[in-house]
C-alpha positions in Angstrom: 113.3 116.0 128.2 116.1 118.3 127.8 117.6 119.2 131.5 118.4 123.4 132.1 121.6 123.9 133.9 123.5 127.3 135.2 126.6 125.8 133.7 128.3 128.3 131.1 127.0 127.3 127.6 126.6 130.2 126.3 124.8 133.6 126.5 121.5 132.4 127.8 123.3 130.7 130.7 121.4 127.3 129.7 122.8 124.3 128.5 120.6 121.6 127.8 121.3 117.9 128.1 120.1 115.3 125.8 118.6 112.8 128.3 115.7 111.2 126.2 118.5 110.3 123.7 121.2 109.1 126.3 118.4 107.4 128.0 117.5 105.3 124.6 121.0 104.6 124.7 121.0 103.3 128.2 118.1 101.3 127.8 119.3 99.8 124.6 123.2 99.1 125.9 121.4 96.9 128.8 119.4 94.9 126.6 123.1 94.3 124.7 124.4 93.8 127.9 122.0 91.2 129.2 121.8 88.7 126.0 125.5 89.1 126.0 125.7 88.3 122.3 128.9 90.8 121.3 131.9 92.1 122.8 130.5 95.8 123.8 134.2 96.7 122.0 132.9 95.1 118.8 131.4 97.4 115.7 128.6 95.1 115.8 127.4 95.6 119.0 127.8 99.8 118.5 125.3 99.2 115.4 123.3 97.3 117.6 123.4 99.5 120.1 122.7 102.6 117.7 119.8 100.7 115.8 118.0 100.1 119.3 118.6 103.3 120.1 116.9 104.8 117.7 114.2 102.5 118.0 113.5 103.7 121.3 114.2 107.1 120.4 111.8 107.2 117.8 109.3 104.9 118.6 108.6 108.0 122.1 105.7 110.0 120.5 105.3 111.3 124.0 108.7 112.4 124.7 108.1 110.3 128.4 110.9 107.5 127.9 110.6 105.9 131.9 111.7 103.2 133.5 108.6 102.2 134.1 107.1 102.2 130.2 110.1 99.9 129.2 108.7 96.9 129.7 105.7 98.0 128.0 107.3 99.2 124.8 109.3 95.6 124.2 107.0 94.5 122.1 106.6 97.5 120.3 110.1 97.5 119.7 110.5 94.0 118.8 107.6 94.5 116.2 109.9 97.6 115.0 113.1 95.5 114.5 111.4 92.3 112.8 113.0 91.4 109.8 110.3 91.7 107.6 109.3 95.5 108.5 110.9 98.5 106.2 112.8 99.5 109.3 115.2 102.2 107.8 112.3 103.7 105.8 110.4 104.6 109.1 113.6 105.9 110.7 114.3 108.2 107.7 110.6 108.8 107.8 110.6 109.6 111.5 113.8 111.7 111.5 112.9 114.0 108.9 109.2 114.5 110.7 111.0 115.4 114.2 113.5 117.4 112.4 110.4 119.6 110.6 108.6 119.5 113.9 112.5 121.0 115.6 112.8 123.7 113.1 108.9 125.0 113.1 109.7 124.9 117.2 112.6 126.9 117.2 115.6 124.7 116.3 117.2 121.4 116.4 118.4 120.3 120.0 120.8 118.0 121.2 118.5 114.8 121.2 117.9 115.0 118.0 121.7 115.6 116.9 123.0 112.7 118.5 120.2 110.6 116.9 120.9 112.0 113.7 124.3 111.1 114.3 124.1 107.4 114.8 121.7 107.4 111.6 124.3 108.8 109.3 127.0 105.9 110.9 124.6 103.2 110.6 123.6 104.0 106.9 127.5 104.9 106.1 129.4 102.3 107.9 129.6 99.0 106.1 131.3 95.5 108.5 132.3 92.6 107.2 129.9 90.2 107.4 129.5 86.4 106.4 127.4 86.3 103.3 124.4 84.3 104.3 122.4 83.7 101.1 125.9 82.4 99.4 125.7 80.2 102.9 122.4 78.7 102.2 123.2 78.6 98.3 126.2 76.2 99.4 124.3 74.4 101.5 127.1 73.7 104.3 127.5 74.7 108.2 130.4 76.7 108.2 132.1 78.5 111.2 132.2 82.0 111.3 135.0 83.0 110.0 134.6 80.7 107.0 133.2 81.2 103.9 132.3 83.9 101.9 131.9 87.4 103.6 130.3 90.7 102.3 130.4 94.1 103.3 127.3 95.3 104.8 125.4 98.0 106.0 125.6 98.3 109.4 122.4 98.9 110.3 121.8 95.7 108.6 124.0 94.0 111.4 122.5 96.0 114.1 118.9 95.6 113.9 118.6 92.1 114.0 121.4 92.0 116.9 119.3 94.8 118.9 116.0 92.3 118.1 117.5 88.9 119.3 118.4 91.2 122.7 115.0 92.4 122.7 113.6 88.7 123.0 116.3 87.2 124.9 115.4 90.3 128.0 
């Protein structure tokens, strides 16, 4: 979906815009948005954000990201960002398959940057997190703050954040 411009970007006089990527990330900042289950300051929420993102992003095998297909897609991406599907494998899987597809074509473009982008923060960024299997070991409600944390990935945080929004739109 890349947009031509007569902007100055160089000696072809084109710049291209990465709207199928910025439109992933608009579609998945409004679910965040709507549940309203993070500050959209928080780290959390930006892996959420990033993990649904890419979920969209990926999960396009037409390229036609609309409006209109949103609705359509939730469950697809809600099956996605289930807890018990190997999520990062088919975003590493997916990646490298649009990347091949990018460089037979002619070169990587801006979409597929800025999704590579977020995919590097979400595997390289680790939050604090409260440990939840020392939780259930110990057996006791504890607020959030208490008990035992550990660092996690981020994308770990994310996905099931950018799920829970999925269900609660």
């Amino acid at each position: 979906m890349p947009h031509r411009s007569t902007n100055d970007a160089g000696s072809s006089g084109e710049l291209t815009v990465p709207m199928a990527w910025l439109y992933a990330e608009y579609i998945a900042d409004e679910l965040l948005r709507t549940g309203d289950l993070m500050p959209p300051t928080s780290f959390e929420y930006r892996a959420g954000r990033d993990a649904l993102a890419l979920t969209i992003f990926l999960s396009d095998a037409d390229g036609e990201l609309s409006g209109i297909r949103v609705i359509s897609q939730l469950e697809t991406w809600l099956s996605l960002t289930a807890y018990d599907q190997p999520w990062q494998d088919w975003v590493s899987e997916r990646m490298d398959r649009l990347e091949e597809q990018a460089f037979e074509a002619g070169g990587v473009g801006p979409d597929l940057d800025l999704a590579r982008v977020a995919w590097t923060w979400l595997q390289e960024t680790e939050l604090l997190a409260p440990d939840l299997d020392a939780a259930l070991l110990e057996g006791a409600a504890q607020g959030e703050d208490d008990g035992p944390k550990v660092w996690t990935p981020a994308w770990q945080l994310g996905l099931p954040l950018g799920h829970l929004a999925i269900h609660l739109f």
